[in-house]
C-alpha positions, -999 to +999 in steps of 0.1 A: +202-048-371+172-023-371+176+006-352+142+021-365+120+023-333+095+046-329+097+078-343+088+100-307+097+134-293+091+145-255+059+163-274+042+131-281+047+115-239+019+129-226+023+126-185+004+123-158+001+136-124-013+117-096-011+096-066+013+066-062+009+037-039+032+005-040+030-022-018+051-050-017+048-086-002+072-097+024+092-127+020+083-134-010+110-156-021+100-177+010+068-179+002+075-189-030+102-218-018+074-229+007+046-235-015+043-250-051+037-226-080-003-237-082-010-223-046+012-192-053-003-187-086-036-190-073-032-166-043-019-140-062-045-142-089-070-139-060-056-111-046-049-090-077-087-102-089-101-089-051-077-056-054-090-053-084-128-054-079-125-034-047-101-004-058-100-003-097-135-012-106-154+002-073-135+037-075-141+043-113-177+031-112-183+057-082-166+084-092-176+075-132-143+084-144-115+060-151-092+078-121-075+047-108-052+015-121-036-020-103-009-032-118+011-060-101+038-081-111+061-106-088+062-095-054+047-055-062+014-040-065+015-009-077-018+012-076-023+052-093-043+079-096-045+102-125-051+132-111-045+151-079-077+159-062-100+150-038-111+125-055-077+112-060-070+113-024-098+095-015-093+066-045-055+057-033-068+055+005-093+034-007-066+014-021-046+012+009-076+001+027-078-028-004-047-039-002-041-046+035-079-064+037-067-084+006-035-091+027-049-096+057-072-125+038-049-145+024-023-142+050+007-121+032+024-093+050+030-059+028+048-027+030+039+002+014+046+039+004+020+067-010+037+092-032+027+119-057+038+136-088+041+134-124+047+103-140+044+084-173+019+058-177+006+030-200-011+000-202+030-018-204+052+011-189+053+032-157+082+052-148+092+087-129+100+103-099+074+092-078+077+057-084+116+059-077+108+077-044+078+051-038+108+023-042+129+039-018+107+046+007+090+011+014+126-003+015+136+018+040+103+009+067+109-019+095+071-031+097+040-039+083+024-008+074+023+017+049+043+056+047+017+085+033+045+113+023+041+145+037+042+158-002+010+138-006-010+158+022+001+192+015-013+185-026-051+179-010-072+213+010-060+215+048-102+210+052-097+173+037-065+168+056-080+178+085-110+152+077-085+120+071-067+128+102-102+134+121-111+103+108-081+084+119-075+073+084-041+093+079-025+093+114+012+107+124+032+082+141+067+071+143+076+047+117+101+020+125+130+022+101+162+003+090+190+007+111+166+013+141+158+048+130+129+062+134+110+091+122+077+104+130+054+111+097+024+102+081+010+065+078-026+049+071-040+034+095-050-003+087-058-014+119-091+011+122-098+009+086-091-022+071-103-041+099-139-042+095-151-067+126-125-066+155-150-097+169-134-123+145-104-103+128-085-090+162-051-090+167-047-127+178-064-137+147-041-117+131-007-135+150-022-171+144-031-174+112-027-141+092+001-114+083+017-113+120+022-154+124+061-157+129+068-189+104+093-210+116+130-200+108+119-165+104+153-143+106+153-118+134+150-090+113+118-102+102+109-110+137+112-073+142+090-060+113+063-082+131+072-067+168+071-031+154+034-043+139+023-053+166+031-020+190+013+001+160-013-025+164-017-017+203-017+017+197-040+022+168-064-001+186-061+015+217-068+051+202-096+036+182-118+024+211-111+053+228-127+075+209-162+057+209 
């Protein structure tokens, strides 16, 4: 047996610090029990390729710098930044807008948490604090939707935190959690941002044949993510229209 690997020290791991968004897809192993592996193969090639284009190869063309990377494997999309900045700020919302329009597409509820910190990446490995906290954190939510934490805000100017909650991009509201918890902190705002014409993409478009559709034999608690969707829905909607 060769026990020879490579020759490293912490000197050689050089680490990064940026932004952190993971999403995953609810019910998954449904989805996947539903449909053959062609369609699900497909879909998800789709939906990394459209995450892709519109986060990865948008953001680094715009800002000409290689800031941002999608990775995804099974049910998880994982997106970062490599730096903290303005510019990193504004990549991983751009994600976040990605990522629910992708979703919203083809149909496939996600869940989500932005973090921030330092991390190792490469093209095969990711690992560190902020993805263990990004982990924790979408498992804990009760919805659709996606937690911003309140570590990410304070690492951007109070002026561009100010803008992103201006905007209606960031927004504080109480997120639904397990255990019927909930806790009022910082979350994106899909329904204003990645909604792009409310004409054909409202919220019964949404319940018939996108994210919100209760499938038959959905489990209550599934039932409930959708509910608690559906009041953000109502709310962000409500607030948006009201301030035109």
């Amino acid at each position: 047996m060769n026990c020879n690997f490579l020759k490293l020290s912490p000197k050689d791991i050089k680490k990064t610090r940026g932004f952190i968004a993971l999403f995953d897809i609810l019910g998954y192993r449904d989805w996947i029990k539903k449909n053959n592996i062609s369609k699900v193969a497909i879909d998800h090639k789709n939906m990394k390729r459209m995450i892709t284009t519109n986060v990865e190869n948008q953001m680094n063309y715009a800002l000409q710098k290689g800031i941002v990377k999608v990775h995804s494997y099974a049910d998880t999309f994982l997106i970062y930044t490599n730096e903290i900045s303005r510019k990193g700020f504004a990549a991983i919302m751009h994600a976040c807008r990605g990522m629910f329009e992708s979703a919203i597409c083809f149909g496939l509820p996600i869940r989500g948490t932005v973090t921030c910190g330092y991390f190792f990446a490469s093209e095969d490995i990711i690992t560190g604090q902020p993805l263990i906290e990004a982990f924790q954190k979408e498992k804990e939510q009760e919805w659709i939707g996606c937690w911003i934490t309140d570590q990410c805000l304070r690492n951007i100017s109070e002026r561009e935190k100010r803008k992103y909650l201006e905007s209606n991009t960031v927004v504080r509201y109480p997120i639904p959690f397990k255990k019927r918890k909930v806790s009022r902190v910082y979350a994106y705002n899909w329904v204003s941002k990645a909604i792009q014409n409310p004409v054909d993409i409202d919220l019964d478009y949404l319940k018939e044949r996108s994210f919100l559709k209760v499938r038959r034999g959905h489990r209550w608690p599934e039932r409930r993510k959708i509910d608690n969707t559906i009041i953000f829905y109502k709310f962000m909607a409500k607030s948006h229209y009201g301030r035109k």
